[in-house]
Backbone bond lengths (Angstrom), bond angles and torsions (degrees), N, CA, C in turn:
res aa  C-N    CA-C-N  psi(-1)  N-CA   C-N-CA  omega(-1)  CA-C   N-CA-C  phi
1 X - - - 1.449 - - 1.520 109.79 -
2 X 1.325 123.17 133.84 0.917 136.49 157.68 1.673 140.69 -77.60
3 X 1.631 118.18 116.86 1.386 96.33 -153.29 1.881 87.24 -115.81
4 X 1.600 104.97 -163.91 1.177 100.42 -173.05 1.707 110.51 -102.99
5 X 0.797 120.68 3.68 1.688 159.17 169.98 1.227 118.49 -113.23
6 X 1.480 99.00 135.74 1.709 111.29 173.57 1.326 114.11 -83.64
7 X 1.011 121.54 169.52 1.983 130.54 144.49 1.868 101.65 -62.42
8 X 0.996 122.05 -57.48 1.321 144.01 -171.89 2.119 109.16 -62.01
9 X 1.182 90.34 -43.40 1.824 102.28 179.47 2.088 86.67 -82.57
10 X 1.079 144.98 -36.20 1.089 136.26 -174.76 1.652 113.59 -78.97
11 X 1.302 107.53 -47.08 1.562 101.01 176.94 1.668 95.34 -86.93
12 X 1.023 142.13 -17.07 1.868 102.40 173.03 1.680 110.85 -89.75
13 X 1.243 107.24 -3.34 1.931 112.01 158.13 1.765 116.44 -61.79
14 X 1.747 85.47 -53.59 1.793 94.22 -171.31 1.399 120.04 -99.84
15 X 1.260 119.37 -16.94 1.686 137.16 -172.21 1.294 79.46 84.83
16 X 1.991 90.14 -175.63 1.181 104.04 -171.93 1.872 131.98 -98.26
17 X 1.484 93.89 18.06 1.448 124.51 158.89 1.176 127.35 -109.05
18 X 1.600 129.49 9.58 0.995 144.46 152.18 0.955 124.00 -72.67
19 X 1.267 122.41 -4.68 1.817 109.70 -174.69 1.545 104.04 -152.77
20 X 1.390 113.87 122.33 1.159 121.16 -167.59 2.371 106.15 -100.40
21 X 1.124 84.92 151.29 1.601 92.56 -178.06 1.132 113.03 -105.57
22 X 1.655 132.56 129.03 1.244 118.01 176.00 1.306 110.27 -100.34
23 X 1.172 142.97 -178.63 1.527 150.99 -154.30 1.103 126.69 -114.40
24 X 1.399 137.90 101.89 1.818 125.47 -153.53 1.444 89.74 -65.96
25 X 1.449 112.64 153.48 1.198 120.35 -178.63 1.794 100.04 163.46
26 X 1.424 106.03 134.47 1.451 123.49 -176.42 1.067 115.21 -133.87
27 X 2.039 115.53 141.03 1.365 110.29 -178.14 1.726 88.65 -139.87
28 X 1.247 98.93 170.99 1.801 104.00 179.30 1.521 108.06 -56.59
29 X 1.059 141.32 -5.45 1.438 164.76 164.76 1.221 113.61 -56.66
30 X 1.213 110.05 -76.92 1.701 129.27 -161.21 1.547 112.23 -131.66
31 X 0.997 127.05 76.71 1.430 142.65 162.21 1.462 117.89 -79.81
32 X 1.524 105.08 67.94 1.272 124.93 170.44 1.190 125.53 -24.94
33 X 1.459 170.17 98.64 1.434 168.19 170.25 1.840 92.38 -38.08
34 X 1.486 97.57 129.30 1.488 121.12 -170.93 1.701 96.30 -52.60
35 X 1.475 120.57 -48.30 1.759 108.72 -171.31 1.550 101.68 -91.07
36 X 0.944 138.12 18.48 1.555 131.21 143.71 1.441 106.05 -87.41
37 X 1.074 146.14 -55.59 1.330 162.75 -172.31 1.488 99.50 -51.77
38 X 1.639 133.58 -63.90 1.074 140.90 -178.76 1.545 100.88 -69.11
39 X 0.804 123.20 -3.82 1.846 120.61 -173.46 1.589 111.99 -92.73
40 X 1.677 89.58 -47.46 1.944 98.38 -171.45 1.439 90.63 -89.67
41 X 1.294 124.77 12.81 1.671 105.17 -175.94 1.592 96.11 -100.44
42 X 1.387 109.88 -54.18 1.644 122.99 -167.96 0.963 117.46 -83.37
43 X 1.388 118.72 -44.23 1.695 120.21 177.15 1.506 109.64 -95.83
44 X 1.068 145.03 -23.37 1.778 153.28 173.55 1.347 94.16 76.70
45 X 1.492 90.41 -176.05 1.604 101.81 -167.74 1.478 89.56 -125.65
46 X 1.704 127.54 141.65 1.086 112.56 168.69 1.714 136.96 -96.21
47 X 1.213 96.29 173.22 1.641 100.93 -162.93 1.432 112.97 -113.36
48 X 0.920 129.73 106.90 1.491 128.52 164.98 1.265 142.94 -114.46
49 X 1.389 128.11 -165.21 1.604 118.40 144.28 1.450 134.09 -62.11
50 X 1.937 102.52 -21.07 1.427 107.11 -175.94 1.457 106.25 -102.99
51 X 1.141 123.95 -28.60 1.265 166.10 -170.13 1.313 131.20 -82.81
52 X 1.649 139.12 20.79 1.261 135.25 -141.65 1.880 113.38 -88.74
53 X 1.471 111.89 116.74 1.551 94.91 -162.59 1.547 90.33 -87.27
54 X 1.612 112.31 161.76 1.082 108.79 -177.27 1.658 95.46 -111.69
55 X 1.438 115.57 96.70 1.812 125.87 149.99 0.904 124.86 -148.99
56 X 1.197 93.81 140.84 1.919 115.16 169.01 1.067 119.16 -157.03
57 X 1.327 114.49 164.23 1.210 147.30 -142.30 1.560 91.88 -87.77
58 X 1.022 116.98 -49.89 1.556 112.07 -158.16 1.608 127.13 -102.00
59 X 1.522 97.23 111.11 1.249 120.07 -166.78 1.714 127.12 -23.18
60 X 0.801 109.24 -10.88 1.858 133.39 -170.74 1.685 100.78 -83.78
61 X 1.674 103.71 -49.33 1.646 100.39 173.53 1.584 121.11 -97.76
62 X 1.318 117.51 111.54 1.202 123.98 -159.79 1.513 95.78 -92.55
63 X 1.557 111.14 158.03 1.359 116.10 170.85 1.523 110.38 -117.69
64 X 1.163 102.02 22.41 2.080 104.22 166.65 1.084 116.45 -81.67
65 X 1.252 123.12 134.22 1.490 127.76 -159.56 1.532 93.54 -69.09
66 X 1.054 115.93 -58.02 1.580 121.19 -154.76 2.247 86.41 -57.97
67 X 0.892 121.80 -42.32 1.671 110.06 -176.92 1.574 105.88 -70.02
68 X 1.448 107.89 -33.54 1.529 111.44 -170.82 1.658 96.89 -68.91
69 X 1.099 109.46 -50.55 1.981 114.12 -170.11 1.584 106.02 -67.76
70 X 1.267 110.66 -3.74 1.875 98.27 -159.89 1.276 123.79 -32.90
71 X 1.209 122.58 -46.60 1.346 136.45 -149.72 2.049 94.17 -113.04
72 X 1.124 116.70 -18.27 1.392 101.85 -170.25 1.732 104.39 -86.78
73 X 0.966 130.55 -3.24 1.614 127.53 -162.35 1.127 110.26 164.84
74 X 1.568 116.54 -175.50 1.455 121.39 139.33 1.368 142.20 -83.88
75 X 1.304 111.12 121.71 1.570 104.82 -165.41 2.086 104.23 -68.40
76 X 1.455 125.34 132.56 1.158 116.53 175.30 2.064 112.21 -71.51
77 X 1.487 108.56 143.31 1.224 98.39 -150.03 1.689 109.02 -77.47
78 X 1.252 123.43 -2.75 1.458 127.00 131.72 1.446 134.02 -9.51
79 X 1.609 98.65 -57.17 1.571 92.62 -175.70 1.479 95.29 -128.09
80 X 1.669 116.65 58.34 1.128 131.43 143.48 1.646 115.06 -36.15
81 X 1.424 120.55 -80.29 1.178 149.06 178.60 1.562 115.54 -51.12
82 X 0.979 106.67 -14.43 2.065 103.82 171.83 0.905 102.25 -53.18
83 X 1.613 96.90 170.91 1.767 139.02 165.62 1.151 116.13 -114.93
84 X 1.340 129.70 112.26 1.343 111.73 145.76 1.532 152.07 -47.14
85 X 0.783 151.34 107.71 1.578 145.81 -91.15 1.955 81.80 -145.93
86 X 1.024 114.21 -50.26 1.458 105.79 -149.16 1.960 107.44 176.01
87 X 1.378 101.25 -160.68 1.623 120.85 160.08 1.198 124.14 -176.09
88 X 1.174 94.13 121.35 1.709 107.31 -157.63 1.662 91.98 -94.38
89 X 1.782 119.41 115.03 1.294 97.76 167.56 1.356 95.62 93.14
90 X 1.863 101.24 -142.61 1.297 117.42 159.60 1.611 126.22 -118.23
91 X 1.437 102.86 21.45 1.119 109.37 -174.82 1.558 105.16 -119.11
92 X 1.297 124.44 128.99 1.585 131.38 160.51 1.195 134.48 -66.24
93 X 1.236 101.96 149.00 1.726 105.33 -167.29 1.755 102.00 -139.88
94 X 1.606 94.86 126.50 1.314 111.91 -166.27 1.930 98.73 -117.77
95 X 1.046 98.06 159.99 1.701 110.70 171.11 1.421 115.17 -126.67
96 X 1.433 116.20 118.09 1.246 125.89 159.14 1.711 118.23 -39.87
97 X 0.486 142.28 137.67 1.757 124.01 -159.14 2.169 97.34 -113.85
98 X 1.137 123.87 -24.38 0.842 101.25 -173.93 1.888 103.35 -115.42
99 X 1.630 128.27 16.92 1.514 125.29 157.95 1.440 67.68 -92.32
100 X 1.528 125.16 -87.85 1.412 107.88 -134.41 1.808 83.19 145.98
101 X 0.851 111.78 -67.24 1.949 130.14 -175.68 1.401 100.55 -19.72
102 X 1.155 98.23 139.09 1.806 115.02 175.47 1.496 117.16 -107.63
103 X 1.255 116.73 118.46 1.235 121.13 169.08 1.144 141.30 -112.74
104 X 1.631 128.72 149.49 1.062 132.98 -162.59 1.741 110.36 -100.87
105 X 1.217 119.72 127.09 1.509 126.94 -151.45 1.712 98.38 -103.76
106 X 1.602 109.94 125.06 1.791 89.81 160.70 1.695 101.25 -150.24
107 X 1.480 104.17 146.88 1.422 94.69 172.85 1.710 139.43 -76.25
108 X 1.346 110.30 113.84 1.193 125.70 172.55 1.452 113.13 -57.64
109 X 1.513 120.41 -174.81 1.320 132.15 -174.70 1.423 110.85 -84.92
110 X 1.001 109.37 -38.76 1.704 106.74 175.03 1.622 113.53 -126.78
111 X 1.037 86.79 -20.92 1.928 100.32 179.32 1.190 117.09 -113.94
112 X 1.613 116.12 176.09 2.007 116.70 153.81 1.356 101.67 -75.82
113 X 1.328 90.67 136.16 2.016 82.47 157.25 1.721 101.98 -118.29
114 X 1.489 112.14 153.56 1.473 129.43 156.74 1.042 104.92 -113.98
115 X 1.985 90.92 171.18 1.210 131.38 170.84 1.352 111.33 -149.24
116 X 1.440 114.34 133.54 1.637 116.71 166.22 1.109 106.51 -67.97
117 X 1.650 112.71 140.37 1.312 138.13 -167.58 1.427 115.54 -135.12
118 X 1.513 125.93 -38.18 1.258 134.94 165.14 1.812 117.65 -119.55
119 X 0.862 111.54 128.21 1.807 107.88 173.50 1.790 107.75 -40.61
120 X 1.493 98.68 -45.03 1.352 112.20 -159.00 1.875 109.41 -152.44
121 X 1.639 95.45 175.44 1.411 87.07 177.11 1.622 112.19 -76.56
122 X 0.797 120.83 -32.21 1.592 136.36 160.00 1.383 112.70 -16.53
123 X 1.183 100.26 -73.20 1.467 119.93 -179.04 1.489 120.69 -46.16
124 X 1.595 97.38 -39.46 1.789 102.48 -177.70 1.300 94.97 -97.38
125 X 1.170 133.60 -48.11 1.846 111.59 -177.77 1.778 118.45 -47.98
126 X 1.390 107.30 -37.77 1.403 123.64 158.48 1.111 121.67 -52.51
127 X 1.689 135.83 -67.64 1.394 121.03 -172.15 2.356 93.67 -74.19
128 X 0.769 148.94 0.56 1.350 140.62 -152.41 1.438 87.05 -120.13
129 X 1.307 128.58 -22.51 1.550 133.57 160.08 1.139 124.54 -64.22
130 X 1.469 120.90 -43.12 1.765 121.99 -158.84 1.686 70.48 -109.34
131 X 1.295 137.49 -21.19 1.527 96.59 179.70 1.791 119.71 -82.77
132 X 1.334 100.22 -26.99 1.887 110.59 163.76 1.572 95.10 -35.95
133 X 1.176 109.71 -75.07 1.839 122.11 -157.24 1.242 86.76 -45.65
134 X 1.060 122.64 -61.03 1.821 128.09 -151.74 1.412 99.48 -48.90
135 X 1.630 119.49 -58.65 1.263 144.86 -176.33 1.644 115.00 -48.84
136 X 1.472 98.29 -45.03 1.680 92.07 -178.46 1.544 105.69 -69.89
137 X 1.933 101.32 -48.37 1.477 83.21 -173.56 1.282 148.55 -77.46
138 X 1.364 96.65 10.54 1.812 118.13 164.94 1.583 114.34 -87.96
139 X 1.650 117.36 -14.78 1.140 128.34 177.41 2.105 94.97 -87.61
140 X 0.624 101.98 -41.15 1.629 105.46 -165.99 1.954 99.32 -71.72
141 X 1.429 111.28 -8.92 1.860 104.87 169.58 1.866 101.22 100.20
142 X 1.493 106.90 7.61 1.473 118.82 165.12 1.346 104.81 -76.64
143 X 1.570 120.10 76.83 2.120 102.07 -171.84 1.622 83.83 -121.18
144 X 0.948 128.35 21.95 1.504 122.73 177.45 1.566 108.42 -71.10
145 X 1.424 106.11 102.22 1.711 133.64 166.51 1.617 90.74 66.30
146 X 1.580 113.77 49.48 1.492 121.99 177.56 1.678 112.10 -59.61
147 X 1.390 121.60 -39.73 1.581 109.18 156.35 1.542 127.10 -36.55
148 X 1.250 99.22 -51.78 1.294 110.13 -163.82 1.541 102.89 -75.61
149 X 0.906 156.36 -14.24 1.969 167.71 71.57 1.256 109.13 27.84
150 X 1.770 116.00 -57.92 1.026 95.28 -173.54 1.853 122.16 -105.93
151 X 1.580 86.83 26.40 1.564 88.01 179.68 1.516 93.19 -125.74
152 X 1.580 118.99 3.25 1.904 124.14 162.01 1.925 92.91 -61.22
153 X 1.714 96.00 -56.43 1.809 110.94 -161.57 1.934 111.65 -50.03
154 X 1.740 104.28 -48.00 1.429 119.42 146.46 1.541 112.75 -10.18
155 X 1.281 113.98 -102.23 1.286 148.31 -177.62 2.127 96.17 -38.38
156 X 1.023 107.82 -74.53 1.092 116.68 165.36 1.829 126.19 -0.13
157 X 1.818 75.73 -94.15 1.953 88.10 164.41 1.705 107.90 -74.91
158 X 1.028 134.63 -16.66 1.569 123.10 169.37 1.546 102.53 -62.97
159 X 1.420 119.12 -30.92 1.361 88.78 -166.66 2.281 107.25 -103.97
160 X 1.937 85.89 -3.60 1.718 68.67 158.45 1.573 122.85 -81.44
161 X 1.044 103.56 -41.95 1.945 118.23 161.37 1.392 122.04 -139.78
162 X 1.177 104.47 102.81 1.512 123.80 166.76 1.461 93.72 -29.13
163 X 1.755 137.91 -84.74 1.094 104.91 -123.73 1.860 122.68 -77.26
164 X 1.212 125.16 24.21 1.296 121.58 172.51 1.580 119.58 -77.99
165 X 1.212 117.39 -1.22 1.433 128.91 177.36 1.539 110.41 -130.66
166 X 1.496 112.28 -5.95 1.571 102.57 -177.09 1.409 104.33 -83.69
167 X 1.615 140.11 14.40 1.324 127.48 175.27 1.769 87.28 -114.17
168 X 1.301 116.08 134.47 1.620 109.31 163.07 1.639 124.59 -66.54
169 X 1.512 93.36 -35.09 1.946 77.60 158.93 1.314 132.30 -97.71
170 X 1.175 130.11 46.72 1.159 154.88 -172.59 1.649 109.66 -57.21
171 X 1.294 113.63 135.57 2.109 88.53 173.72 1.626 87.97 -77.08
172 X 0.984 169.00 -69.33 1.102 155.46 -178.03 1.855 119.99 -8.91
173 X 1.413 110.68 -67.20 1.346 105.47 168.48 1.267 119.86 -72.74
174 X 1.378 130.70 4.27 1.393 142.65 -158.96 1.848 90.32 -103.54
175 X 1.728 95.35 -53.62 1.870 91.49 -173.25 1.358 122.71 -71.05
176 X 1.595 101.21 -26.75 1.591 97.26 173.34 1.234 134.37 -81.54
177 X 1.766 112.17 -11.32 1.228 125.13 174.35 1.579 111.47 -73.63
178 X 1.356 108.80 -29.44 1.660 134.31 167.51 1.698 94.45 -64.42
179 X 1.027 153.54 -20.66 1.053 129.38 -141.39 1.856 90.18 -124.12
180 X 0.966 102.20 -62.27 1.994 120.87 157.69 1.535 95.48 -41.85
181 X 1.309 136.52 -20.34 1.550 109.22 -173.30 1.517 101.50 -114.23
182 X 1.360 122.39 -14.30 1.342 125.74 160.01 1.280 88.17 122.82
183 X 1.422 163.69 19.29 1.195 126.71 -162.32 1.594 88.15 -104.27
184 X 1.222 137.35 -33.31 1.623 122.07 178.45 1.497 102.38 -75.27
């Protein structure tokens, strides 16, 4: 399969401790969709300061939403079957395991509530890629018409998947407006 991202475009963004791999593996639970599965296995997902993926190895920390949420709400019985994926920010991002779709997690009044945020895992290893690059090279003294960069990068991932900017409170429109105001 062909993705729109390398293994190779991901570790010279993140090094090679930036990006963690998860492990093909299926249980009556979580029947991962084969191109998410081949994605977090070969290409990883990356890990950062902004960026925190949520895996490990050790059986004690589970990545099921419904164990991860216990105590914050009620999980709706929909997204029984997620993964926890990570936390972007301060907001979490879970995967439906059998669309593939990435979602953005927040606490409601009595429940979780979501929102789709990525079509796919694709989509977020991709826009969380060209925004690293973007990031160093405004860190490295590249700020020449740096708005205008980061509303090219905008445009960019809008047009590999719209939906990371089609909600206005998006952590997406939230980080880049952060990013245009200087605080990253």
């Amino acid at each position: 399969m062909n993705f729109a991202v390398t293994p190779d475009e991901v570790r010279t963004a993140f090094g090679l401790t930036g990006v963690v791999y998860f492990p093909r593996y299926n249980t009556p639970h979580n029947q991962i969709n084969d191109r998410a599965a081949l994605l977090l296995s070969s290409i990883g997902l990356p890990d950062t300061e902004w960026f925190m993926s949520k895996a490990s190895l050790r059986a004690s920390d589970s990545i099921n939403l419904v164990e991860w949420c216990g105590d914050k709400g009620t999980v709706p019985k929909e997204c029984h079957d997620w993964l926890v994926l990570g936390m972007f920010d301060d907001t979490t991002l879970a995967l439906a395991p059998d669309t593939g779709t990435v979602y953005a997690l927040g606490d409601g009044d009595t429940q979780l509530v979501y929102t789709a945020l990525h079509r796919d895992v694709e989509s977020l290893v991709y826009s969380l890629t060209r925004f690293q690059i973007l990031q160093q090279e405004l860190e490295d003294g590249d700020d020449e018409d740096w708005e205008g960069r980061v509303d090219a990068l905008r445009a960019e991932i809008a047009e590999f998947d719209p939906l990371p900017f089609e909600d206005e409170d998006s952590q997406w429109h939230l980080t880049f407006e952060e990013v245009i105001d200087g605080i990253w």
